[in-house]
C-alpha positions, -999 to +999 in steps of 0.1 A: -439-083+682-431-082+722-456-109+726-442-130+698-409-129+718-420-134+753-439-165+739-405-176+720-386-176+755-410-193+772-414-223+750-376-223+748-374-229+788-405-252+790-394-289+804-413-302+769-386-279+748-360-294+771-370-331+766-366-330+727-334-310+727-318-335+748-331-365+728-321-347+693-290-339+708-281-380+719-292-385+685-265-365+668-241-384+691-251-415+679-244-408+641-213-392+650-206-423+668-217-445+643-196-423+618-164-428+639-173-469+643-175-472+609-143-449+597-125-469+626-139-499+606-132-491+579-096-481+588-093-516+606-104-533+573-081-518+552-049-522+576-062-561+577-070-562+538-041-535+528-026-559+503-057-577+493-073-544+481-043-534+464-035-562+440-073-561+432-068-524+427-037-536+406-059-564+388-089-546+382-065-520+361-034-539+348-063-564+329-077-537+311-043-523+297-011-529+276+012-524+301+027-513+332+014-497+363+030-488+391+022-475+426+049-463+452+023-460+482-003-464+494-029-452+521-068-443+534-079-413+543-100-414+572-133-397+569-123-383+534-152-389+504-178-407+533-200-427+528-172-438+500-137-459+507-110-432+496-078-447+488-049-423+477-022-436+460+011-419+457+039-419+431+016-434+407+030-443+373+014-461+341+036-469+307+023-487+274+043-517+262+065-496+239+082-470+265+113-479+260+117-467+224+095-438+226+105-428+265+068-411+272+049-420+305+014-420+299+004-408+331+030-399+365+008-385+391+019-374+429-013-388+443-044-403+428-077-406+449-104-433+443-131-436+459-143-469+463-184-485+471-180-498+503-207-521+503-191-536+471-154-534+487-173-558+517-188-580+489-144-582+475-151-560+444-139-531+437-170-506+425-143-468+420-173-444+421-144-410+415-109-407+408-088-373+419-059-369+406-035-343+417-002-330+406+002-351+378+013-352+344-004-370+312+014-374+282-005-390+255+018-400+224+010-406+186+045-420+165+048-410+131+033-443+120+001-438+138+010-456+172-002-439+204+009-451+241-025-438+244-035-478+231-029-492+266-061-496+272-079-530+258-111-535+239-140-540+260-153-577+253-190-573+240-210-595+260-249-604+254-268-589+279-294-598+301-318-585+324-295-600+355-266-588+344-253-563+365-239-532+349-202-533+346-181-511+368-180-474+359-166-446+373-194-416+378-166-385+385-131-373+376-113-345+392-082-335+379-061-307+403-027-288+390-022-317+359-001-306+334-016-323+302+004-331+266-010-345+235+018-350+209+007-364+178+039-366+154+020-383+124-006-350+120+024-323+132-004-310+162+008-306+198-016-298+228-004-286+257-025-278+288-016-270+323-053-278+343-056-260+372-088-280+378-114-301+367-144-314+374-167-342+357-200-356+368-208-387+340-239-402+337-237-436+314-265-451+295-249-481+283-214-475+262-230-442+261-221-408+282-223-378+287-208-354+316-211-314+325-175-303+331-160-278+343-124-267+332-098-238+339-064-247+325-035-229+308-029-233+271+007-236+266+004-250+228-032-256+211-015-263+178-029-281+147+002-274+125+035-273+150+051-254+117+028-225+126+027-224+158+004-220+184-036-211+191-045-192+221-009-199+230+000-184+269-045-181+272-060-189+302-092-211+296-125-211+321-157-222+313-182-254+317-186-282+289-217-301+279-198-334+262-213-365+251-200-399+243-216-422+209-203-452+213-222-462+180-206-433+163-174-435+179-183-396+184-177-370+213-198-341+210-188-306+228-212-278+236-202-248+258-217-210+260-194-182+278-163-197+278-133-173+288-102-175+269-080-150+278-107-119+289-131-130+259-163-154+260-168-174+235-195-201+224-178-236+209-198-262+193-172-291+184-171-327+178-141-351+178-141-389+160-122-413+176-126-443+158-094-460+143-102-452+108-122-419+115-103-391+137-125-360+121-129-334+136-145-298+139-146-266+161-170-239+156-164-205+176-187-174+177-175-144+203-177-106+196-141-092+205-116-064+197-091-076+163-061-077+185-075-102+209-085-125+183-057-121+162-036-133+193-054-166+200-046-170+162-012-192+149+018-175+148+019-180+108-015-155+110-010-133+141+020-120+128+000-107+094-029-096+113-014-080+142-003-055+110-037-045+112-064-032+136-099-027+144-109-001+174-142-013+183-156-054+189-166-072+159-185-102+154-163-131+145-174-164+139-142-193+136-147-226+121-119-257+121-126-288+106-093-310+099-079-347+107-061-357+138-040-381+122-032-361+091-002-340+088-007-301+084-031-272+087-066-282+095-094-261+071-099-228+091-127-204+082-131-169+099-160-147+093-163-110+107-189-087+107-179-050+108-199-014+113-190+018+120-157+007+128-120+021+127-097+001+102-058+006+104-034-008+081+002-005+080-005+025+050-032+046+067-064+047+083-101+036+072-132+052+095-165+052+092-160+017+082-183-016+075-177-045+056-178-082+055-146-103+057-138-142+053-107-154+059-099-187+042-070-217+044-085-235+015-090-207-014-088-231-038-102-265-027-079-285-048-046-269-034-053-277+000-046-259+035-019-233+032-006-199+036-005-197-008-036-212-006-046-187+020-075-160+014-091-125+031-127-120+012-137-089+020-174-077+009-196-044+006-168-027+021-178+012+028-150+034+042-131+067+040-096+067+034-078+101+044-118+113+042-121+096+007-150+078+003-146+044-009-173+012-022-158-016-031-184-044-037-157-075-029-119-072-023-094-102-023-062-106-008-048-142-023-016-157-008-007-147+027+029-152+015+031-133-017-003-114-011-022-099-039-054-082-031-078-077-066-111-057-065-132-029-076-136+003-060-159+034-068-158+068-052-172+099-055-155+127-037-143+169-040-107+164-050-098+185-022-096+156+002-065+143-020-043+169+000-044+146+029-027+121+007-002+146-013+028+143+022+050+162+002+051+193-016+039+185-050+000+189-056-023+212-038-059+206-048-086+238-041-116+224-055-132+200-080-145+166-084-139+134-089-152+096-099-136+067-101-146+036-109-115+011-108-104-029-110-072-027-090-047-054-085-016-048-062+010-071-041+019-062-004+051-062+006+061-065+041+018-059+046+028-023+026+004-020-005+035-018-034+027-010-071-009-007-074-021-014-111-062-001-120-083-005-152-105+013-156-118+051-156-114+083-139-132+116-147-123+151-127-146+183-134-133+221-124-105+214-114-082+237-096-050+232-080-015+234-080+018+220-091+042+231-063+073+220-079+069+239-110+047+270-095+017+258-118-015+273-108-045+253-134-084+266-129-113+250-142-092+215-149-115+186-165-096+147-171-113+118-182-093+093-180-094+059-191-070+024-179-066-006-195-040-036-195-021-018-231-030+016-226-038+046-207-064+064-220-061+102-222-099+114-235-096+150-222-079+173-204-093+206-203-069+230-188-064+262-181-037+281-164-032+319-162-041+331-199-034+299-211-063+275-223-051+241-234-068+208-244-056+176-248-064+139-257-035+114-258-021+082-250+003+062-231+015+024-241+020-005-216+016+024-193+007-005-165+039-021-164+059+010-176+047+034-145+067+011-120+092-007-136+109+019-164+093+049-158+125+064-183+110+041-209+074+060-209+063+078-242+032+098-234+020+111-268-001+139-264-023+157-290-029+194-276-054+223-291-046+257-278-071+288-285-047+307-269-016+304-250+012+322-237+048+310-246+067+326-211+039+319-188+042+283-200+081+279-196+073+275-160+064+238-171+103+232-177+120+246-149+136+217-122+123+208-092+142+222-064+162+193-049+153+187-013+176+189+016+177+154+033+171+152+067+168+127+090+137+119+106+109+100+115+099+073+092+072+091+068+038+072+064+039+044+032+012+059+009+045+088+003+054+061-021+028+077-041+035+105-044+073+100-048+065+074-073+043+100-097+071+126-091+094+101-107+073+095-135+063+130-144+102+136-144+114+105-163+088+097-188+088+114-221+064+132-235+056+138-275+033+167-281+015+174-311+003+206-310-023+228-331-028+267-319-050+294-331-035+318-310+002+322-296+019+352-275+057+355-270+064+389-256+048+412-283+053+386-310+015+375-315+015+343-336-015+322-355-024+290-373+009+271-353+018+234-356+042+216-344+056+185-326+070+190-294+090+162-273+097+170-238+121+143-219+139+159-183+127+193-185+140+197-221+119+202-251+126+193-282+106+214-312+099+198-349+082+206-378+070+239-363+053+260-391+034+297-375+020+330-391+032+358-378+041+397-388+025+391-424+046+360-431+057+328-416+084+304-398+093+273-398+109+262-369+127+233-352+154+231-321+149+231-283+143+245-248+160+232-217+162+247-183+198+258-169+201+274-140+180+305-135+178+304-173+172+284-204+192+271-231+176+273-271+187+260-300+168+270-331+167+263-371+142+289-382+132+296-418+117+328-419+093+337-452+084+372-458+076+382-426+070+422-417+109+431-407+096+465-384+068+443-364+092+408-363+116+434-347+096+444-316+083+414-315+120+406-300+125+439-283+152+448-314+171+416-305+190+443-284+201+466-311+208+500-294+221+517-330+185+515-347+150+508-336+122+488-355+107+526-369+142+528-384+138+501-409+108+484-432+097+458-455+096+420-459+128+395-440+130+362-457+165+344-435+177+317-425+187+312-387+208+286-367+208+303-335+218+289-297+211+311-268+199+315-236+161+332-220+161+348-193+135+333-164+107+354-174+112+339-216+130+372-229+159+368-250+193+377-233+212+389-265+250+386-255+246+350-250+232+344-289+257+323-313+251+311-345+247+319-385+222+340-400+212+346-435+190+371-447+174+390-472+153+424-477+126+429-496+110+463-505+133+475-474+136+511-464+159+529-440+147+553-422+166+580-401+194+555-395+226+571-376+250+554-387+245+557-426+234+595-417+268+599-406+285+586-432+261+603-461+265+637-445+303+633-443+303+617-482+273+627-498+255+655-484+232+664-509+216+631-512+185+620-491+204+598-464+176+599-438+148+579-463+166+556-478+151+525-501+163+496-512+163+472-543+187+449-524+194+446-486+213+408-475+235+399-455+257+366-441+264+370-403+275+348-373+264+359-340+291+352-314+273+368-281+276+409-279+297+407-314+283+395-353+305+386-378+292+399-411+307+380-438+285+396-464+263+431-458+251+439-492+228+475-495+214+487-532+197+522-522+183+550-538+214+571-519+239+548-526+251+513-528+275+500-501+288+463-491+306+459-455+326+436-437+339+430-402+326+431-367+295+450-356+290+448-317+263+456-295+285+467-274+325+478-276+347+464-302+325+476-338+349+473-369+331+475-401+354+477-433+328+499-456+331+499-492+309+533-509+307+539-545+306+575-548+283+574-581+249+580-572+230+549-577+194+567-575+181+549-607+196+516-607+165+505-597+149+510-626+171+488-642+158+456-653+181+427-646+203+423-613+233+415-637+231+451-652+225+467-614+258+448-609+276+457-640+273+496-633+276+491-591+311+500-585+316+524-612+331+561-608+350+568-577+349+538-543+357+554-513+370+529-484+360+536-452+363+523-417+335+526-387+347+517-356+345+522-317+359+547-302+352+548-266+314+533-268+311+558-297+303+555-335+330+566-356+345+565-393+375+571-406+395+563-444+406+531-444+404+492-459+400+462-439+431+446-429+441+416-444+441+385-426 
């Protein structure tokens, strides 16, 4: 290495190293001298032939347009562009024919460089090899009949051509620097607006022919195809190199450019533009991956605005194509596509992950309606997602109309019901476990990009079931639905139910339930055939008791999908239901009850009973009236008919309707009576007597009393050597109204083997009894054995009557002599 050096220095001061450097270095003097000479002649040329050059500057353009051109000032640049002639003019200004009724200048430019073949400016033509122009602004114009100031510019003459012809004049660069660019076409409603920060062309011409690689980084103020719309890429800085070629055959330019940055994105653009007079096709195609937001704001305003609704976490693949007319008015054909996986999908109702799909979005859903937002489409294919963890397939989804959207489709799922609780934002449904599948056609609109009424045909089935109704305090196990939509009906196939010791089944109906659900949820009639094996009446009554009204608050606007639940709320509250029910086995307290039908209509938390027939205590009822929550109680109304029924068991079976003076042991036989009965339940179902009002008729059949104080009393003080303490009856009726704690009895009639006795008055369950008794003292022991009721009656009263009074006196039982006042 040392001896490299050493032989380095020494050739460096050898006299041979010396010689050379000194003749190399006269040499560079010369060119620089040369340089100079010819600048300074070139500079002496000009200042001789200033005005010369300029009118064939002047010439060489003004004959090839229609028009004006101006130029302030002129001047060379020494040394600037050498071995080429640069000529900068300043203030330069060109105008078409027709400026004065459309005021647009074509081109105004501060300064304008062209660079000129010297040995063609000595030979008095004018060869520009580049033109730079700087701080300048191009306007090019279209009217609303079609004419552009852009027409300045003549028709090349076509000339035969020969081998000796020299090739006309063409200029090889362009450089554009800080050139605000406008292309205003009023006949096809488009407007292009560029600022050009720089640009840079190298053309290479074979024949009418080019093609150039340029380079571009401009501003997009307004890249709009519809000016109604609004803008693409609007505010986007653009950067990136073109490959365009020129057909002059075709009348054709041709754009091809990988990597080009818009905004922070690349993207690769294939386009092509006609320019003929009858033909001004054209057609972009633009392929990027790139996050939604970012491509939704290079997008019109008219589309943005929609899609910025929406979002997408990761990149997609996105692939844009526009093909349209430059000289026609509106939209151009837009087609998006995007491919999407594993991706993160947010719409203004919620939030899809784990998602993939396909989507197209279309301009031009219908070819015959042309380009339009109502004409406007989003195809969305194999989309796979969950939805508040809910699975979701839905083969192909569209959303028609971007101005009145309505999205159609089918989705399938298959999920543990479970995950519904992320949907439920109030307190209504609490799901534990179970299953679900649906398989659904669903049609909905979006309003204000909110999904609003969705509509499904189609079916649903749910297996074990268990959950629970918050509003009524419902807890269900081992729930099964299959349910089934179509455009006149829902579809009720089963419901298997059970809740506490209550197992119910049910199959029903529900007509125009489609429009009904939404529009008149009042107007609903859900008819409803139910089987119970067993149920139990007070357990149920939780069914009917109101939903406790919720405090409003203010607060933070709640998600959308709320609407759902709110909405089925609503429904469940407002809709009637009519219930025809058959069941082998009904409890009410102690009452135990069989073979029961009846049809039940339920409409606000009332319910309305008809035709009700049961067994029960040896006989039966039939029933009608009505059960309506009120308060921390419930109202009932009730016509009963009751046949025959066991008087002792039909007793407990009520808890003695509250009768403290006798118990069921007191009293048997068989109660056939009439009833028309209003009163009120207590929250648990049992019967709060005091509040009872109505009429009630009734009749005894092979009655007994048994041990019964009150007619003890009066037989020991009357008759005490009859058998008052086991008393039967041939006849035992009665006509009473039941005014709360107090009956009226209009009519108590009792034929007994102790005696026979009719009363009259008031009989509380409380304070206030005041029973007019009337007692023949005969003793009526074998009246029974009497064979007609007209000769029981003939010999009833016979023999001595004593009139008695039993009445309250302090809370206790007591009689005295005495008749009933008269009223």
């Amino acid at each position: 290495m040392k001896e490299t050096l050493h032989k380095t220095k020494s050739f460096l001061r050898s006299e041979s190293f010396k010689k050379y450097a000194k003749r190399f270095g006269y040499f560079v003097l010369g060119l620089v001298a040369i340089l100079l000479l010819a600048c300074g002649g070139l500079s002496i040329y000009f200042n001789r032939h200033k005005t010369e050059i300029i009118a064939k500057v002047n010439t060489k353009i003004n004959e090839n347009i229609n028009g004006k051109f101006h130029i302030t000032d002129f001047h060379y640049k020494f040394l600037t562009g050498f071995p080429y002639f640069t000529l900068a003019l300043n203030d330069v200004e060109i105008k078409d024919n027709k400026w004065e009724s459309h005021k647009h200048t074509l081109l105004r430019a501060k300064e304008i460089e062209a660079r000129l073949n010297i040995w063609s400016l000595l030979h008095h033509e004018i060869n520009i090899h580049k033109i730079l122009i700087n701080d300048a602004d191009i306007y090019i114009y279209k009217a609303a009949d079609g004419y552009s100031n852009s027409n300045i510019f003549k028709p090349k003459k076509k000339k035969p051509k020969t081998d000796k012809e020299k090739p006309e004049t063409t200029i090889d660069q362009v450089s554009l620097s800080e050139v605000h660019v406008i292309i205003d076409n009023h006949l096809g409603h488009k407007l292009f607006d560029f600022d050009v920060a720089s640009l840079e062309s190298k053309v290479d011409y074979d024949d009418d022919n080019w093609q150039t690689n340029l380079f571009l980084k401009t501003k997009i103020n307004s890249l709009a195809f519809n000016t109604v719309h609004g803008s693409f890429a609007k505010e986007k800085m653009l950067e990136g190199k073109f490959d365009i070629s020129y057909s002059e055959a075709k009348q054709k330019i041709d754009i091809n450019t990988k990597g080009l940055k818009i905004g922070s994105d690349a993207f690769d653009i294939v386009a092509f533009f006609n320019i003929g007079k009858n033909n001004s096709l054209f057609g972009i195609n633009i392929g990027t991956d790139i996050l939604w937001q970012n491509a939704s704001n290079l997008l019109s305003g008219n589309i943005s605005s929609k899609l910025n609704k929406f979002g997408i976490k990761k990149p997609i693949k996105v692939n844009c194509d526009i093909k349209g007319d430059l000289n026609v008015e509106g939209d151009p054909k837009i087609v998006v596509q995007a491919d999407v996986r594993n991706n993160e999908l947010s719409i203004p109702d919620g939030l899809f992950t784990n998602c993939s799909f396909k989507g197209i979005f279309t301009n031009n859903f219908k070819p015959e309606k042309g380009f339009s937002d109502p004409n406007s489409a989003i195809i969305l294919t194999n989309f796979k997602a969950e939805y508040e963890n809910i699975p979701l397939n839905i083969a192909q989804a569209v959303i028609n109309d971007l101005e009145k959207p309505i999205v159609t489709g089918v989705v399938n799922s298959d999920f543990d019901i479970s995950k519904l609780n992320g949907m439920m934002n109030e307190k209504m449904l609490h799901f534990e476990s179970g299953h679900a599948k649906a398989n659904l056609k669903f049609q909905f609109d979006i309003v204000d990009l909110y999904i609003n009424k969705p509509r499904f045909t189609g079916n649903v089935d749910i297996d074990n079931a268990t959950f629970d109704y918050l509003p009524k305090n419902i807890h269900a196990e081992n729930t099964a639905v299959q349910l089934s939509f179509t455009q006149e009906a829902l579809y009720i196939k089963k419901i298997a139910y059970k809740h506490k010791n209550n197992i119910i089944r049910i199959d029903g109906k529900i007509d125009n339930f489609l429009n009904l659900y939404y529009n008149a949820p009042e107007k609903m009639v859900v008819n409803w055939n139910i089987y119970c094996p067993n149920i139990d009446v007070k357990q149920f009554l939780g069914v009917l008791k109101n939903s406790p009204q919720q405090k409003t608050v203010t607060k933070k606007a709640a998600k959308q999908n709320v609407n759902f639940t709110n909405q089925l709320k609503s429904v469940t509250e407002k809709c009637t239901a009519i219930i025809n029910l058959k069941a082998d086995k009904i409890t009410y307290g102690s009452l135990t009850a069989t073979q029961t039908r009846a049809t039940l209509e339920m409409l606000n938390s009332k319910i309305l009973l008809k035709n009700g027939t049961v067994q029960t205590s040896g006989g039966s009822i039939n029933f009608s009236g009505s059960v309506q929550p009120s308060g921390n109680h419930y109202v009932f109304t009730s016509n009963a008919q009751v046949n025959k029924v066991d008087i002792a068991s039909f007793l407990r079976s009520f808890n003695n309707f509250g009768i403290k003076s006798f118990s069921p042991k007191n009293i048997r036989g068989r109660l056939t009576s009439n009833a028309n009965v209003t009163g009120l339940m207590s929250s648990k179902g049992d019967l709060i007597m005091n509040s009872m009002k109505g009429k009630l008729d009734f009749n005894v059949n092979q009655g007994a009393l048994l041990n019964f104080e009150p007619i003890m009393k009066v037989g020991k003080f009357a008759f005490p050597l009859r058998d008052v303490e086991n008393i039967t009856f041939s006849d035992l009726s009665g006509s009473l109204n039941l005014r709360g704690e107090q009956i009226d009895v209009h009519k108590l009639t009792i034929s007994s083997s102790v005696l026979n006795m009719d009363a009259e008055g008031i009989y509380s369950f409380g304070r206030g009894t005041n029973l007019a008794l009337t007692v023949p003292l005969r003793n009526s022991k074998n009246d029974a054995k009497l064979a007609t009721k007209e000769e029981r009656k003939a010999v009833r009263e016979r023999g001595i009557v004593l009139h008695l009074i039993a009445y309250d006196n302090e809370g206790k039982m007591k009689v005295k002599w005495g008749k009933k006042e008269k009223s």
